[in-house]
C-alpha positions as a Markdown table, in Angstrom:
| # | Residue | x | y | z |
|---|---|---|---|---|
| 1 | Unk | -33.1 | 63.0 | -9.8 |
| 2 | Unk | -33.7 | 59.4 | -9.9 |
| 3 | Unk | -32.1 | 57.3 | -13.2 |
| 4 | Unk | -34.8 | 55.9 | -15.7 |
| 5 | Unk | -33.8 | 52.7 | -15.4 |
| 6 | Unk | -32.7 | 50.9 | -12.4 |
| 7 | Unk | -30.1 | 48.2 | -12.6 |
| 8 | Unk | -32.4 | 44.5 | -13.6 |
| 9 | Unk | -35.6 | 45.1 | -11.4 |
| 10 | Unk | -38.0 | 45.6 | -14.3 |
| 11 | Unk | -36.6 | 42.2 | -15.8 |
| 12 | Unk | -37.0 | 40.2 | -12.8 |
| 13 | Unk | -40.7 | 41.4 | -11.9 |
| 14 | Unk | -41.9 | 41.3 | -15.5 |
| 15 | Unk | -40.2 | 37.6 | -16.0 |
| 16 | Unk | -42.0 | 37.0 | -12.5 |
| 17 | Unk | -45.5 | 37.7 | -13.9 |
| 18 | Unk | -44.7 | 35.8 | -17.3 |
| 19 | Unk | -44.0 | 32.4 | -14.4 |
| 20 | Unk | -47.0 | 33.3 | -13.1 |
| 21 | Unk | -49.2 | 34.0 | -16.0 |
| 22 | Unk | -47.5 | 30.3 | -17.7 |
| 23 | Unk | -48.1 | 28.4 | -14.6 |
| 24 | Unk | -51.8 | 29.5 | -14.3 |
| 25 | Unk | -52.3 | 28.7 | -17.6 |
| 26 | Unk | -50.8 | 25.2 | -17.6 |
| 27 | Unk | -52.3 | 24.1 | -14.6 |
| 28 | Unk | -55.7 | 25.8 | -14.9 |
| 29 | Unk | -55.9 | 23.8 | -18.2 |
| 30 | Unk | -55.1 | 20.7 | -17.2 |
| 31 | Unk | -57.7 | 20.8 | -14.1 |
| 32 | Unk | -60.3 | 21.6 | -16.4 |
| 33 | Unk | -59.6 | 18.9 | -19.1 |
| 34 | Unk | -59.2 | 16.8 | -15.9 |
| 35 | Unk | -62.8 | 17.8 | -15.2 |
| 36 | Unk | -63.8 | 16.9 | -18.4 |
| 37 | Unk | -62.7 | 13.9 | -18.5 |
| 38 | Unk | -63.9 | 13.0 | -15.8 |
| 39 | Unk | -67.6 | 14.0 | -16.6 |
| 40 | Unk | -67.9 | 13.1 | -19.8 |
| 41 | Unk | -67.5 | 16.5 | -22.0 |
| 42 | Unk | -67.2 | 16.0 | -25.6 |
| 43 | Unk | -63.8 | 16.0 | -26.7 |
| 44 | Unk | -63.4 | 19.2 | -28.3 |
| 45 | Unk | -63.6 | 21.0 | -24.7 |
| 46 | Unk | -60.7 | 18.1 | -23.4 |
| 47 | Unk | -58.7 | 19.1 | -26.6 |
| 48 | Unk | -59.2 | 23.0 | -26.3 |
| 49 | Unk | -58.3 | 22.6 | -22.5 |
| 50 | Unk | -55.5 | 20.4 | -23.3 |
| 51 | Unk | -53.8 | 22.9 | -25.6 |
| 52 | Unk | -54.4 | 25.9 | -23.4 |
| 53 | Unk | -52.2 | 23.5 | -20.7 |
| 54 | Unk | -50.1 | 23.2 | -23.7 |
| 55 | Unk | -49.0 | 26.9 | -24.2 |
| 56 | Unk | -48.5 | 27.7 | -20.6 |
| 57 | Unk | -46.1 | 24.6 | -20.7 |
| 58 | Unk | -44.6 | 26.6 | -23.6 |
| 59 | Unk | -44.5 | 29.4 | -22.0 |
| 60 | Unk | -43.2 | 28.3 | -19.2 |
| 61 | Unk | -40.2 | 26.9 | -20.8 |
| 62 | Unk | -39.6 | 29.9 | -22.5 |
| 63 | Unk | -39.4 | 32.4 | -19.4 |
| 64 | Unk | -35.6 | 31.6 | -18.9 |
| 65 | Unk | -35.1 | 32.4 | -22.7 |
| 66 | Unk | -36.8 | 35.0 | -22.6 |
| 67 | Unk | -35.1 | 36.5 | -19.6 |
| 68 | Unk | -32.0 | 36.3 | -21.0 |
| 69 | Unk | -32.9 | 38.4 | -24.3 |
| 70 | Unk | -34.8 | 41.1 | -22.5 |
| 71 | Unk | -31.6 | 41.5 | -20.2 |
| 72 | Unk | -29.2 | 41.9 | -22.9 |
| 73 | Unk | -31.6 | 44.1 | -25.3 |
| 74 | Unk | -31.8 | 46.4 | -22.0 |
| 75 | Unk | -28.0 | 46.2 | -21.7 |
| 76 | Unk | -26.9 | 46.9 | -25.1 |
| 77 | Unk | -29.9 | 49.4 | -25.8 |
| 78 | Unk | -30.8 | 47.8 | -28.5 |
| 79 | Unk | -34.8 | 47.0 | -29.4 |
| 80 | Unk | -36.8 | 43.7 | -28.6 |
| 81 | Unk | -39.1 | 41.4 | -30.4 |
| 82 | Unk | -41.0 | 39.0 | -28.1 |
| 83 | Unk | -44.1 | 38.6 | -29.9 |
| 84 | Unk | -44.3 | 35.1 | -30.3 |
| 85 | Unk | -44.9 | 34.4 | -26.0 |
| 86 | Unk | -47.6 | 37.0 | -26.6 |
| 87 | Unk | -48.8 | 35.3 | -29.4 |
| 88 | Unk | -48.7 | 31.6 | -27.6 |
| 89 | Unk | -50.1 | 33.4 | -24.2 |
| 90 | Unk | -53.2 | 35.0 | -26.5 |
| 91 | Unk | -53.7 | 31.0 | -27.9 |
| 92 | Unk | -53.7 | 29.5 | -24.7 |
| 93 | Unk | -56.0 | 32.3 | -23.0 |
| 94 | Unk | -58.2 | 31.9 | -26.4 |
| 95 | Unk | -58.0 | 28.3 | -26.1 |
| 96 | Unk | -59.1 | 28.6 | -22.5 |
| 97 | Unk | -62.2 | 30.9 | -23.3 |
| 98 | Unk | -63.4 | 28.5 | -25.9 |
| 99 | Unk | -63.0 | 25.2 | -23.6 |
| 100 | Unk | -65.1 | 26.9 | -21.0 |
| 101 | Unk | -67.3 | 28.4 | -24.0 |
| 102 | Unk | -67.8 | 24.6 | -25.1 |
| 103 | Unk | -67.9 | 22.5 | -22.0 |
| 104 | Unk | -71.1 | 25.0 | -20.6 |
| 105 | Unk | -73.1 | 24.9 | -24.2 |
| 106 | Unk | -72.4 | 21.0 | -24.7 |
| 107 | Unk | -73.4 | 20.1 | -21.7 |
């Protein structure tokens, strides 16, 4: 019979998808407030763009912290509360959805 939990791989492939997840979000919002910029959108959709950019930055940042704290909660058993990534990953997606929202309605 195969253990429940193997030795680290679920850290490493979840903080994997968290890099992945950040990094699509901070680049994908800074090429579209490049786009808008470029031409002419009304600020808002720049500014929601821009902060969408902003929280995969965050994010970003965060995965080695985050790391860190699910390894040790998994080691010592004990429970986890990561709810502010999901809560800065739900901005930045929400942030993303009303850029888009904004720069095809004010055009």
């Amino acid at each position: 019979m195969s253990p429940l939990w193997d030795e680290g791989l679920q850290n490493e492939r979840t903080r994997l998808a968290w890099v992945r997840t950040a990094a699509l979000l901070a680049v994908s919002g800074l090429g579209a407030a490049g786009v808008g910029l470029r031409v002419g959108t009304p600020p808002i959709t720049v500014v929601l763009f821009a902060l969408a950019a902003l929280c995969g930055a965050v994010l970003l940042a965060r995965t080695g912290i985050r790391y860190q704290r699910v390894q040790h909660a998994l080691h010592a058993g004990s429970p986890l509360d990561e709810r502010a990534d999901a809560v800065i990953a739900w901005l930045g997606t929400l942030a993303a959805a009303a850029g888009a929202v904004a720069f095809v309605l004010l055009r």
